[in-house]
Every structure is written in structure tokens, then in C-alpha cells.
TITORFI-480248 format. One line per 3 residues: number of its first residue (from 1); their letters; for each residue x, y, z of N, C-alpha, C. Coordinates in steps of 0.2 Angstrom, whole numbers. Atoms other than C-alpha are relative to their C-alpha. Layout:
BEGIN
NUM> A> X Y Z X Y Z X Y Z | ... .
END
This chain:
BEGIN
1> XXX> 4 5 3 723 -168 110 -2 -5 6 | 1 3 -4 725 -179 124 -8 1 6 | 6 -3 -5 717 -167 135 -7 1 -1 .
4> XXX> 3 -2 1 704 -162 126 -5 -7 1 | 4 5 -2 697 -181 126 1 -4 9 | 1 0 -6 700 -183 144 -7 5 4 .
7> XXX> 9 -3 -2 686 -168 148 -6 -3 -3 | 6 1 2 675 -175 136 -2 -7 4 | 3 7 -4 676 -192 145 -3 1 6 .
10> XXX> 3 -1 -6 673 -185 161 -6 2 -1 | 5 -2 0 659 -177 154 -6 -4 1 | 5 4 3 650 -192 149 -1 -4 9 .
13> XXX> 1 4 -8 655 -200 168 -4 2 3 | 3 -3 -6 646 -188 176 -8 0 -3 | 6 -1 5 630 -188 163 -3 5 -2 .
16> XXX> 2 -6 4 630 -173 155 -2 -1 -7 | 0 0 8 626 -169 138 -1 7 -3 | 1 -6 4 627 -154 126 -2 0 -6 .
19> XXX> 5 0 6 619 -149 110 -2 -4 -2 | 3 3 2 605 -159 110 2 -9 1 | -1 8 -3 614 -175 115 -4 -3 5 .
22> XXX> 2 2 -5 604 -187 124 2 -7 5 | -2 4 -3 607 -198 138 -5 -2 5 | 5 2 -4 597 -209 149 1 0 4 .
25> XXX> -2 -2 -6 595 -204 167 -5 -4 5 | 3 5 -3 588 -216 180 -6 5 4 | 4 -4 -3 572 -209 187 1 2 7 .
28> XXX> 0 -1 -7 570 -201 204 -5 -4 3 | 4 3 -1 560 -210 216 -5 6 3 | 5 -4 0 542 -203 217 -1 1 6 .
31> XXX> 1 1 -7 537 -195 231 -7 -1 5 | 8 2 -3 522 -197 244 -4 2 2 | 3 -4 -2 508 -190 244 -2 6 4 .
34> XXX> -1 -4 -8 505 -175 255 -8 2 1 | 8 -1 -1 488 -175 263 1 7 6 | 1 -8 -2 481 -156 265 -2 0 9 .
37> XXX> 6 0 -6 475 -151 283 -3 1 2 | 7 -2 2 461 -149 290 -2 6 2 | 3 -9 -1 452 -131 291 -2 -1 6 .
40> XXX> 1 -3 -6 453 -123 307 -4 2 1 | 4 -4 -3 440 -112 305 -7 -2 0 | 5 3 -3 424 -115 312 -7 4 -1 .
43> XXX> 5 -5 1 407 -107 306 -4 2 9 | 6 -3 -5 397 -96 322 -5 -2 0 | 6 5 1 385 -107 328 -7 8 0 .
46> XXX> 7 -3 1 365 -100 324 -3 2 6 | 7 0 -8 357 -91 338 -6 -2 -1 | 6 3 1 341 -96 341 -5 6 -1 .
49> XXX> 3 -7 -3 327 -84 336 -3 3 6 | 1 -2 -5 322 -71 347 -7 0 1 | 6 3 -2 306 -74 358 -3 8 -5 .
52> XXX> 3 -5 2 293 -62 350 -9 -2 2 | 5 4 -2 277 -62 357 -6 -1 -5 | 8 2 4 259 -69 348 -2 6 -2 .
55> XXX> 4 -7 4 253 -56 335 5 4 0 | -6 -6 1 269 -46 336 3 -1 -6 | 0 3 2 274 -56 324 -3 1 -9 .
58> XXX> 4 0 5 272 -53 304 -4 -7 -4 | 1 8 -1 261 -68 298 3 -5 -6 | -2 3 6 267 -81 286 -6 -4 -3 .
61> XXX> 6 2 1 255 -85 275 -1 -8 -5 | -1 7 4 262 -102 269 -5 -7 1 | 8 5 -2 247 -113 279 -6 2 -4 .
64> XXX> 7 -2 3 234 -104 271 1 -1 -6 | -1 0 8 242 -105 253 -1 -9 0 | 0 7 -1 245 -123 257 -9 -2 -2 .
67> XXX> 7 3 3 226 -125 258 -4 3 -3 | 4 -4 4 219 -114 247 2 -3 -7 | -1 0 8 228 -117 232 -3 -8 -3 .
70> XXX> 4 2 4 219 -134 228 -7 0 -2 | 7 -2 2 205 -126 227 -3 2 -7 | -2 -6 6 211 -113 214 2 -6 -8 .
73> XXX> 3 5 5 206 -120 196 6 7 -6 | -2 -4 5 218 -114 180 -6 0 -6 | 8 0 7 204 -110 165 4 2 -6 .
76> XXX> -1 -3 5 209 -111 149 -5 -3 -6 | 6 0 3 199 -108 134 2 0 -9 | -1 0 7 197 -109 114 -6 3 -2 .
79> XXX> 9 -3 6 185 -98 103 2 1 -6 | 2 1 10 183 -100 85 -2 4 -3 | 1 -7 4 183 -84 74 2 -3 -8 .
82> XXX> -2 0 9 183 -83 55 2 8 -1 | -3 -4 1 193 -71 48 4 -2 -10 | -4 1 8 201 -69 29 -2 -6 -2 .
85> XXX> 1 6 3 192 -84 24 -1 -6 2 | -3 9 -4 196 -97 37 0 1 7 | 1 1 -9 194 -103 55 4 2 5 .
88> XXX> -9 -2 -5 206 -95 67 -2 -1 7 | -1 3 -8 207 -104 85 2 5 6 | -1 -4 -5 210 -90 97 1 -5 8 .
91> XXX> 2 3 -5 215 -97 115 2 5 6 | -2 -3 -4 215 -87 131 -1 -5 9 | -3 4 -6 220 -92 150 -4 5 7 .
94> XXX> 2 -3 -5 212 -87 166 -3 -5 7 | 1 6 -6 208 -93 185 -9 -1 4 | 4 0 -4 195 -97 196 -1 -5 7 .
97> XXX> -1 5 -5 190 -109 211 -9 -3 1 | 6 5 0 179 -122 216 -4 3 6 | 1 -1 -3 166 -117 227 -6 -3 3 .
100> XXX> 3 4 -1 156 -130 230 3 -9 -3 | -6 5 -1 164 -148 233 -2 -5 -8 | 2 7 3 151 -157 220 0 6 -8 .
103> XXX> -2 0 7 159 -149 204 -1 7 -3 | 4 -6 -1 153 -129 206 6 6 0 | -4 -5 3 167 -115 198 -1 7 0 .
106> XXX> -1 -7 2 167 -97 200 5 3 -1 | -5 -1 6 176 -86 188 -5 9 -3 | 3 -6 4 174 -71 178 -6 -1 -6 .
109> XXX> 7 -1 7 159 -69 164 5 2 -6 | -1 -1 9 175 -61 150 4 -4 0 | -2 5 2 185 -76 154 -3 -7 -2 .
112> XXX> 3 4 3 175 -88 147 -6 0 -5 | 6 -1 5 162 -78 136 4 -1 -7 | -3 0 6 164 -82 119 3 -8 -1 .
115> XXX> -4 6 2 173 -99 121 -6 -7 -2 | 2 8 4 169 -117 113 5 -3 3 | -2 5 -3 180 -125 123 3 5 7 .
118> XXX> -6 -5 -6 187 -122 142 1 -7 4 | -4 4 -4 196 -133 152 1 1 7 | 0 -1 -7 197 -132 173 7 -6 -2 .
121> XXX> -4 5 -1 214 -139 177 2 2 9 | -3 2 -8 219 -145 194 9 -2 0 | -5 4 0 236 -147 200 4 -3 -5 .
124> XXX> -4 1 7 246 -156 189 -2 -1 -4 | 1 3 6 240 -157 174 -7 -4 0 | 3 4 0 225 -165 179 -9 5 -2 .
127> XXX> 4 -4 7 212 -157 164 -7 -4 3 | 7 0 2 192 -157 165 -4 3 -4 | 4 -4 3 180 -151 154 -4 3 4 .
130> XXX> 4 -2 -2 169 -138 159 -4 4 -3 | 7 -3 3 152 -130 156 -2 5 2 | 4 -6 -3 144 -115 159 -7 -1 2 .
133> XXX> 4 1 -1 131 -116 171 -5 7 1 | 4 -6 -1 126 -99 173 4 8 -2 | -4 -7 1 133 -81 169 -4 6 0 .
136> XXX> 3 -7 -2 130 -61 173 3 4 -3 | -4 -4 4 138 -51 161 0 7 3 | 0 -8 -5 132 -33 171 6 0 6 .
139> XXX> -4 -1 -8 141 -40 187 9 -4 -4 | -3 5 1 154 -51 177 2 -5 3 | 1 4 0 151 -65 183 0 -6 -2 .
142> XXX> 3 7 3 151 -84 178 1 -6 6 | 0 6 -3 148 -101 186 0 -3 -5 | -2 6 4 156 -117 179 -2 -7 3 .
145> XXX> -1 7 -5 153 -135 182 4 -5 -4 | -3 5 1 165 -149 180 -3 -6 3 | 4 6 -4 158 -169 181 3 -2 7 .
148> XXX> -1 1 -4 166 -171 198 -2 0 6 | 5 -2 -8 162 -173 216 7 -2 7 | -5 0 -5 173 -172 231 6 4 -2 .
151> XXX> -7 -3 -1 183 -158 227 2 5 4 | -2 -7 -5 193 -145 236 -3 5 -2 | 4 -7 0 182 -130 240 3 4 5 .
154> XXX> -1 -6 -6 184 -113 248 -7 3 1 | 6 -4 -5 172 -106 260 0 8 -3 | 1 -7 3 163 -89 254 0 4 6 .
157> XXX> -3 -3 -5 168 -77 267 -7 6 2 | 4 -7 1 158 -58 271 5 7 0 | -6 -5 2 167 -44 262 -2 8 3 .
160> XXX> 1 -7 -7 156 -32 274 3 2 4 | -4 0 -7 166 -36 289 7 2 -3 | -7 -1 3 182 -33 277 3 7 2 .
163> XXX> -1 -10 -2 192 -16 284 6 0 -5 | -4 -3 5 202 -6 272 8 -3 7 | -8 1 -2 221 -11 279 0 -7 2 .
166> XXX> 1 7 -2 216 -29 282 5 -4 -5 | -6 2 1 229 -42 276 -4 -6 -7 | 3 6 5 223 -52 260 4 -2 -5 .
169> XXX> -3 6 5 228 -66 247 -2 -1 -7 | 1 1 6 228 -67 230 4 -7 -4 | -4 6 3 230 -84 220 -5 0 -8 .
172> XXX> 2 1 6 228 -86 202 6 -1 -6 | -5 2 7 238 -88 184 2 6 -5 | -2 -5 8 246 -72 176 3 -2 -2 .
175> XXX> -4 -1 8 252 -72 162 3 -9 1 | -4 6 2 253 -92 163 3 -2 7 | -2 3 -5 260 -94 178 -4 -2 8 .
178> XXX> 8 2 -4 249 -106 188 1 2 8 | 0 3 -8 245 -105 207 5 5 2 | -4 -5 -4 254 -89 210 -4 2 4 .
181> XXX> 1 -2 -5 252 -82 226 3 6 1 | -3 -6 0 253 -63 228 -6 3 7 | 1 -2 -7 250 -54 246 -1 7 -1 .
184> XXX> -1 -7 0 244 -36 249 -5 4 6 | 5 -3 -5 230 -26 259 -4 1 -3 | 6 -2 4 214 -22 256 1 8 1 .
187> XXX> -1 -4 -1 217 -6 252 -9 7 -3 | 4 -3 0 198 2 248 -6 -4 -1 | 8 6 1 178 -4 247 -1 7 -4 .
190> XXX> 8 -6 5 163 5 234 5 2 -7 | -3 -3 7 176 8 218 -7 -2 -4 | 6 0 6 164 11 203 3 1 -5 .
193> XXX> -5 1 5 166 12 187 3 8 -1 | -4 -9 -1 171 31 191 9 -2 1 | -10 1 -3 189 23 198 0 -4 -6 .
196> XXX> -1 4 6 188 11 183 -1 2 -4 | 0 -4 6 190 17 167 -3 -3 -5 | -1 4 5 183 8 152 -8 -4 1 .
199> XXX> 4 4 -1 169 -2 161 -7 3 -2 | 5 -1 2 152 -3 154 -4 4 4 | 1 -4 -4 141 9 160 -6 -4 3 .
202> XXX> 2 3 -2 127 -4 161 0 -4 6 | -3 3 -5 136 -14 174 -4 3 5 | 1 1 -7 136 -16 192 8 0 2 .
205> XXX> -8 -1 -2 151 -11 202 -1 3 7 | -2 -2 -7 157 -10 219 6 -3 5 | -4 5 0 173 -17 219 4 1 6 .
208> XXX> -5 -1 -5 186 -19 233 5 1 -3 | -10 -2 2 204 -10 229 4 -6 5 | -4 1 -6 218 -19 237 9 2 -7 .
211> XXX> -6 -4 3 238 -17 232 2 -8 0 | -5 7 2 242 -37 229 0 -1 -5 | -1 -4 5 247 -37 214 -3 -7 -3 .
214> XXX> 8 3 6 233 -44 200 5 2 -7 | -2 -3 7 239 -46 183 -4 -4 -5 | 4 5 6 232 -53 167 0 -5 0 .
217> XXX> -3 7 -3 230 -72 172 -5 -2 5 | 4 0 -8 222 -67 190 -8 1 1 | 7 -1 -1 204 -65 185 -3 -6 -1 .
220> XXX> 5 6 -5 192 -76 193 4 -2 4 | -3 1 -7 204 -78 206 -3 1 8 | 4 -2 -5 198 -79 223 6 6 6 .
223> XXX> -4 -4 -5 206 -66 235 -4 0 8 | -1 4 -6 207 -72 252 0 4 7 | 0 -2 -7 204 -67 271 7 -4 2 .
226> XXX> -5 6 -4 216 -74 282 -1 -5 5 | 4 5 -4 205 -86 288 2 -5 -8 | 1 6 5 206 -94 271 -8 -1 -4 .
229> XXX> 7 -1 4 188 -87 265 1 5 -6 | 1 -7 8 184 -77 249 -3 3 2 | 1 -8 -3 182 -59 251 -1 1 -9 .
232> XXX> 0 -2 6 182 -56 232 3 -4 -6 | 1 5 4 181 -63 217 8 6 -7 | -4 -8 5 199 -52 206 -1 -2 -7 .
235> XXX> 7 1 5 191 -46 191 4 7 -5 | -3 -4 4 201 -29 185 6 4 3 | -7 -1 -3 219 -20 188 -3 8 -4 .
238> XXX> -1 -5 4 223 -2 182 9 2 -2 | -6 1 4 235 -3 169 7 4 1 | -4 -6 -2 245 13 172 3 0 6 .
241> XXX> -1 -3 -8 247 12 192 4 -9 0 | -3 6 -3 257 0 202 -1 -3 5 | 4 2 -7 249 -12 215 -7 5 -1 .
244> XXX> 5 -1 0 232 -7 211 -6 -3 -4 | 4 5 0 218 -20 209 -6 0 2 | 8 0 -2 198 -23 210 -1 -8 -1 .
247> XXX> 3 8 1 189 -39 213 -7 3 4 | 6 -2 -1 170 -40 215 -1 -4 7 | 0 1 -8 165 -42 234 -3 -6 0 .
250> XXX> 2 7 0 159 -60 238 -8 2 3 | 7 -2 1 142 -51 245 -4 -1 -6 | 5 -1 5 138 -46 229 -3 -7 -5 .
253> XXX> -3 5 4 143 -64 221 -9 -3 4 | 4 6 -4 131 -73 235 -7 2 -1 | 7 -2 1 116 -62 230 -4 -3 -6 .
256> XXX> 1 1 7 116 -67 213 -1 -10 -1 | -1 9 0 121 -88 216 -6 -3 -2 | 7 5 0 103 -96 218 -1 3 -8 .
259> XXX> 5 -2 9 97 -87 201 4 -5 -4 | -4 1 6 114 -91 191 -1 -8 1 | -1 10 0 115 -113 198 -7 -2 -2 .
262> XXX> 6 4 3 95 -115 196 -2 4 -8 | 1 -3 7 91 -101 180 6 0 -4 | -6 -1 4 109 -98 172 -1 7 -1 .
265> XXX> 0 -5 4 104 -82 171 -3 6 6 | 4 -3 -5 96 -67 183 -3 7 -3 | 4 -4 3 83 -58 178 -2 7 4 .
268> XXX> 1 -6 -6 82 -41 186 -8 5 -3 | 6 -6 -2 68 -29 192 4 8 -2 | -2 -7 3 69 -10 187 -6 5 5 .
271> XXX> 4 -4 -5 62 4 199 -5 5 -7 | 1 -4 4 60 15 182 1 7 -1 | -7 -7 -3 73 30 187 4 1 0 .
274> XXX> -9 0 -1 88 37 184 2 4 6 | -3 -2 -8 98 41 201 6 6 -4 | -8 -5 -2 115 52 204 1 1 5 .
277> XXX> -5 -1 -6 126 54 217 -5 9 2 | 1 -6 -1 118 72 228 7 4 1 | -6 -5 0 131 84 226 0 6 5 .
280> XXX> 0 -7 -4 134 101 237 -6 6 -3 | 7 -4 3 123 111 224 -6 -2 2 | 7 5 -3 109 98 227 -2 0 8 .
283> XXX> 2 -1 -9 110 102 246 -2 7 0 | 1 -8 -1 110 121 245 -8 -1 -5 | 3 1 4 98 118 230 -10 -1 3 .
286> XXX> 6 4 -5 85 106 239 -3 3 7 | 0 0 -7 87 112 257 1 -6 2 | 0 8 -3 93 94 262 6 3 7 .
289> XXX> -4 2 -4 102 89 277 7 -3 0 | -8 3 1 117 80 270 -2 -1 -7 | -1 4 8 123 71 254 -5 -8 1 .
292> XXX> 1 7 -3 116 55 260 -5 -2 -4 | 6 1 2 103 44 247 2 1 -8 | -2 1 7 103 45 228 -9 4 -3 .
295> XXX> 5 -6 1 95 59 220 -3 -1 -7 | 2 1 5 81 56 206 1 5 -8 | -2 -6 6 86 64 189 -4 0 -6 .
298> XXX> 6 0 6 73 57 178 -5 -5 2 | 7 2 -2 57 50 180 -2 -6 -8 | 0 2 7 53 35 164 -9 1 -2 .
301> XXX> 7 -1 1 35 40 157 -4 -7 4 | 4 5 0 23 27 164 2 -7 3 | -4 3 -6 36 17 174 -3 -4 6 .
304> XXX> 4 2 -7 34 10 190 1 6 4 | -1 -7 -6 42 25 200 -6 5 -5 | 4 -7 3 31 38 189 -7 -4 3 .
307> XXX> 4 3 -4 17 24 194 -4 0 8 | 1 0 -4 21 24 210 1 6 4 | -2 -9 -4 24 45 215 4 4 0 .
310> XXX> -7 -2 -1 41 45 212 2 8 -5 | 0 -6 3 47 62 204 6 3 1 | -6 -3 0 62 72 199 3 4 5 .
313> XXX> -2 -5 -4 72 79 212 0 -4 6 | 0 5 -6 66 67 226 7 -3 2 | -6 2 -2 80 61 234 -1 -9 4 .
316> XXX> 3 7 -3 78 41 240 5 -1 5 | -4 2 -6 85 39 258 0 -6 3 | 2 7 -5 78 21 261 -2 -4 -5 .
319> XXX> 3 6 4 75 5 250 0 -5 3 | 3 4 -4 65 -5 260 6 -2 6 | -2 -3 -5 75 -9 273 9 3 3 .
322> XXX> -6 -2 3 91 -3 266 1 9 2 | -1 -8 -1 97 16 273 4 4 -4 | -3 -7 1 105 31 264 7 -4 -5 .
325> XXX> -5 4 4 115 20 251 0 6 -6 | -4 -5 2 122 30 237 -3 -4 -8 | 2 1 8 115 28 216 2 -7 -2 .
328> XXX> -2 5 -2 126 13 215 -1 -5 4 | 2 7 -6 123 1 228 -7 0 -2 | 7 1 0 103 6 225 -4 -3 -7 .
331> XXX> 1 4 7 103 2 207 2 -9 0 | 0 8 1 110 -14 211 -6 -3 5 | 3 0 -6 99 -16 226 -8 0 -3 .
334> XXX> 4 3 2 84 -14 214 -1 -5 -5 | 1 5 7 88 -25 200 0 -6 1 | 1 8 -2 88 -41 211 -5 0 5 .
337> XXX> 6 1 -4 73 -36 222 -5 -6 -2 | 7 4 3 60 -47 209 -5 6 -2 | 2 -2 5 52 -42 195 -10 -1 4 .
340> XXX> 9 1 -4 31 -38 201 1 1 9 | -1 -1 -7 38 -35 221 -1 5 0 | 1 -8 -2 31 -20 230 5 2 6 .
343> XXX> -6 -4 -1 45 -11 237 -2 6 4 | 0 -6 -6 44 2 252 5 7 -1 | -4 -4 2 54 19 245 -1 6 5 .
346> XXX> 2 -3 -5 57 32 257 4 7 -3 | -4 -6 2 62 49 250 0 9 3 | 3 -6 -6 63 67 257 1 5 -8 .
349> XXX> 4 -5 7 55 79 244 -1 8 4 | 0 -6 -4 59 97 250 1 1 6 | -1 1 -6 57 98 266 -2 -7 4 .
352> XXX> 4 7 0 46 82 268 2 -8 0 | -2 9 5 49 63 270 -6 -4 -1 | 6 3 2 37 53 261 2 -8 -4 .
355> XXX> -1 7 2 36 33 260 -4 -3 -6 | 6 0 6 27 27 243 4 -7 -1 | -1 8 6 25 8 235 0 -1 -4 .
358> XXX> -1 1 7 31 3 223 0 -6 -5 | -2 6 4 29 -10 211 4 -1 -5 | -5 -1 8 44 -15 200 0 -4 -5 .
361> XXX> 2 3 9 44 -19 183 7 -4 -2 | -5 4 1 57 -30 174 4 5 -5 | -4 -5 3 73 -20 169 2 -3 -8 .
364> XXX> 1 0 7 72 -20 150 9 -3 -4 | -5 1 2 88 -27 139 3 7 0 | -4 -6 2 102 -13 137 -2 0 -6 .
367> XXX> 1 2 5 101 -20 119 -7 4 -4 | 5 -2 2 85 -14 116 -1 7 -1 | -1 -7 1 88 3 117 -7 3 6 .
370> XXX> 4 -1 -3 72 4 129 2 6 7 | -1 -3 -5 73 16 144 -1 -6 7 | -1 5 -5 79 9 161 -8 0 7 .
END
């Protein structure tokens, strides 16, 4: 007995405890801080780029975007339909740019046909109303104007001097998304509505391909030299393919302008003729020397060309001082002559070339079912 409470006393001396017993034990003293040290290791300083010389160089095209894009106008629109009994607000989105400082919008003819309201917005958020001052449904075209003056404009360029591989710029709104900026080439001139699928066949067409990518959004956008001029006005895509895009040449645009700012509207001349492309048969056929020119396939009774001597098969290698243009380019080429102009037509008829004048008539509404 003795013994046994002698262990237990010493236990307590030393400050143990067993089953759950507790005992107060004086704290340790805390210890100090330990500050980490510093990292050794050292980042590889940046070389400096390497020289490269002038034009070797791929370009960056962030100065040019810089001052183009407050030019470029977002457009949106509201049109008013009835349906099942009641008014249904419809609203679509599309771009364009200012092209003249004192308040002068080019844009597409389908973004904006049909609306009762559209809106130019600038930048942030900064909303105008806009009106239709003019529009060309064959070429798709329209002109806007907003009450403004002194705004950022882009210079209209020449889409002639434009080479297939040339570097161009596309800004506009797809799908919503303002002031994108999409880069690519110009990758072809003269598409018709043969490369586009869909398009009226009353039209005009002579679009520029390029591979910068155009999406729903980017029409009336202006595509871009790398000077920061307009080469093209982008206008349609082909839905299936990837990077392939049309926009209406800025030529075609600046032929039509004076009509659409003073009339709204451009009333065209008609030679009184259906064209086609000359094919290989039409050369062995004819006796001709090339394809070159736009070969007559119909004659309209009482016309101006039936008027003037023109006749089936004739082939037209010259409109006035225009050479060896091809069905397309000559049908647009008469419909902005002027209605009552006599006209210089120069055709080879068999073996023969024979010059005849023509007076042209006013080309009739498609609507009306009239012959061209």
C-alpha cells in the first residue's frame, strides 16, 4: 500500500495524468516568426526584337483600325408587321459608315428596306436617328442621313486599281458584336450572280471575293485598302464555305451617288436587248476571233436597239468608249448612261464590224412584266 501511493505521488510530481485526468500545464513560450527567403531565381532578361527590314515585315493593322472605326456606324432597325391579328415589331442589326462628314451613311438597300425606325449609333452608345435619303434595290444599295455635321468620314477609294492578293479590312457588326475587325485578302474581282446563289436576277453584280471573314452583322460595312480607303461596300457571304465573302466595288457605288443624294432614286436607260456571255460554240458558230464582248440573244420589237440596227447574234465589242466588256458589266454600263442619250455601239456581225447609234429608252419596272 505504501508503495503503491508513493508511484502515484510521484506521478503527479512530474505532471502526468491518466485516464482522462487533467492537469494544468504552463504554456511553452511561442516561438519567432521565421521569415521565408528570397527566390533565387531570376527571369531571362527579353531580347530585343530582331532587326527586320521595311516591308519584310507582316503589317499590323491597329493604326488603320484605330481610325477607321469611328467612322463605321452600327444600324439598327424596327419594322412593323401584322400577323394573327396584331402588330408584331420585328428588329434587325446591320453596319454601315459615314461617307461624307455633314451626316451622309452608306449601307445596304436589305438592311434597311422595310423599316420604320433605324438608328446610326456611334461608339458608345451614342444613338441618332436616321433617314433614308436615297436607295437602289438592283445594286443593293442605300444612303442614310443623320442631323449631324463634323463627323468621322472614310475616303471612297478605286476598287479598279484593287489586285486579287491585295491585303484588306473588314469592320462591321456580326451577329451583334460592334466594331469587329476582321483581316483577309482580296481574293477575286467580277463575281456575279452565277457565284451567288439566290440573287435576283434583275440586279447588278460585280462583287469583289475576298477571305475576311463577313458574317451576318457585316453588311454595309465598308472593306478597307490599307491606306484606310473603301474598296467595297460587304454585302453577301456564301453560307456553306469558309472565308468567302462579296462586297459591291466602291466604283460601282460612286457611279450611282449624285442620283441617290439629289433624286433618292436612279432611274436607268435600256439599250432594248438581251446579252449572254459568247461561249466556244458562238466563236466556231459566228467565225469570231475571241470570246470577248456580249453577244445579242434577243432583239425587244420596236426597242431602241431594233431602232437602232441592232440584231440577233451581233456581238457588241464597244459601248461608247467602253471595250470588250462582258454581258454584266454592259448591262450595268447601259442602265446609268441616261434615258434619251445616243450611244456609240460597236459590233462585229459576221465577218464585219459595224458602229450604229443608238438612242436609249427608259429601262421599264421589272414589276411590270414589260420586256427589258
Amino acid at each position: 500500500m505504501k508503495r503503491s501511493f508513493a508511484a502515484f505521488a510521484l506521478a503527479l510530481a512530474l505532471g502526468g495524468c491518466r485516464d482522462g485526468a487533467k492537469t494544468t500545464e504552463r504554456p511553452a513560450p511561442s516561438a519567432a516568426p521565421s521569415i521565408a527567403p528570397a527566390p533565387s531565381y531570376v527571369l531571362p532578361e527579353v531580347p530585343p526584337p530582331p532587326s527586320v527590314p521595311e516591308g519584310a515585315r507582316l503589317p499590323s493593322f491597329a493604326d488603320l483600325s484605330a481610325k477607321a472605326n469611328p467612322a463605321v456606324v452600327y444600324i439598327e432597325t424596327e419594322q412593323a408587321m401584322f400577323g394573327h391579328g396584331r402588330r408584331i415589331v420585328a428588329g434587325g442589326v446591320g453596319a454601315g459608315f459615314v461617307f461624307d462628314s455633314n451626316g451622309l451613311i452608306l449601307t445596304n438597300h436589305h438592311v434597311v428596306a422595310g423599316a420604320t425606325r433605324i438608328e446610326a449609333v456611334f461608339g458608345e452608345e451614342n444613338r441618332r436617328h436616321a433617314t433614308i435619303v436615297g436607295a437602289d434595290p438592283p445594286t443593293d444599295i442605300a444612303v442614310l442621313r443623320v442631323d449631324a455635321s463634323g463627323l468621322p468620314s472614310l475616303p471612297l477609294g478605286d476598287s479598279s486599281r484593287a489586285r486579287v492578293g491585295d491585303w484588306v479590312v473588314a469592320i462591321g457588326n456580326p451577329f451583334g458584336l460592334s466594331h469587329t475587325v476582321s483581316v483577309g485578302i482580296l481574293s477575286a474581282k467580277g463575281r456575279t450572280r452565277n457565284d451567288v446563289k439566290g440573287l435576283d436576277a434583275s440586279g447588278y453584280y460585280d462583287y469583289l471575293q475576298t477571305d475576311a471573314s463577313i458574317n451576318p452583322g457585316n453588311s454595309g460595312g465598308p472593306l478597307l485598302d490599307l491606306d484606310g480607303r473603301v474598296i467595297g461596300i460587304n454585302t453577301a457571304i456564301k453560307p456553306e464555305a469558309n472565308g468567302i465573302g462579296f462586297a459591291i466595288p466602291i466604283d460601282m457605288v460612286r457611279e450611282l451617288l449624285p442620283a441617290l443624294v439629289e433624286h433618292g432614286k436612279v432611274t436607268r436607260s435600256a439599250l432594248g436587248v438581251a446579252v449572254a456571255s459568247v461561249k466556244d460554240e458562238d466563236v466556231t458558230r459566228l467565225g469570231l476571233g475571241s470570246k470577248s464582248g456580249a453577244l445579242v440573244t434577243r432583239v425587244v420589237r420596236g426597242g431602241p436597239g431594233d431602232r437602232g440596227g441592232l440584231r440577233v447574234d451581233d456581238v457588241i465589242v464597244a459601248f461608247e468608249d467602253t471595250v470588250g466588256e462582258g454581258p454584266n458589266r454592259l448591262r450595268f454600263l447601259t442602265s446609268i448612261a441616261g434615258v434619251g442619250k445616243v450611244v456609240h455601239v460597236k459590233v462585229v456581225r459576221g465577218r464585219s464590224v459595224v458602229e450604229l447609234p443608238v438612242t436609249l429608252g427608259e429601262l421599264p419596272n421589272p414589276e411590270s412584266g414589260e420586256a427589258p
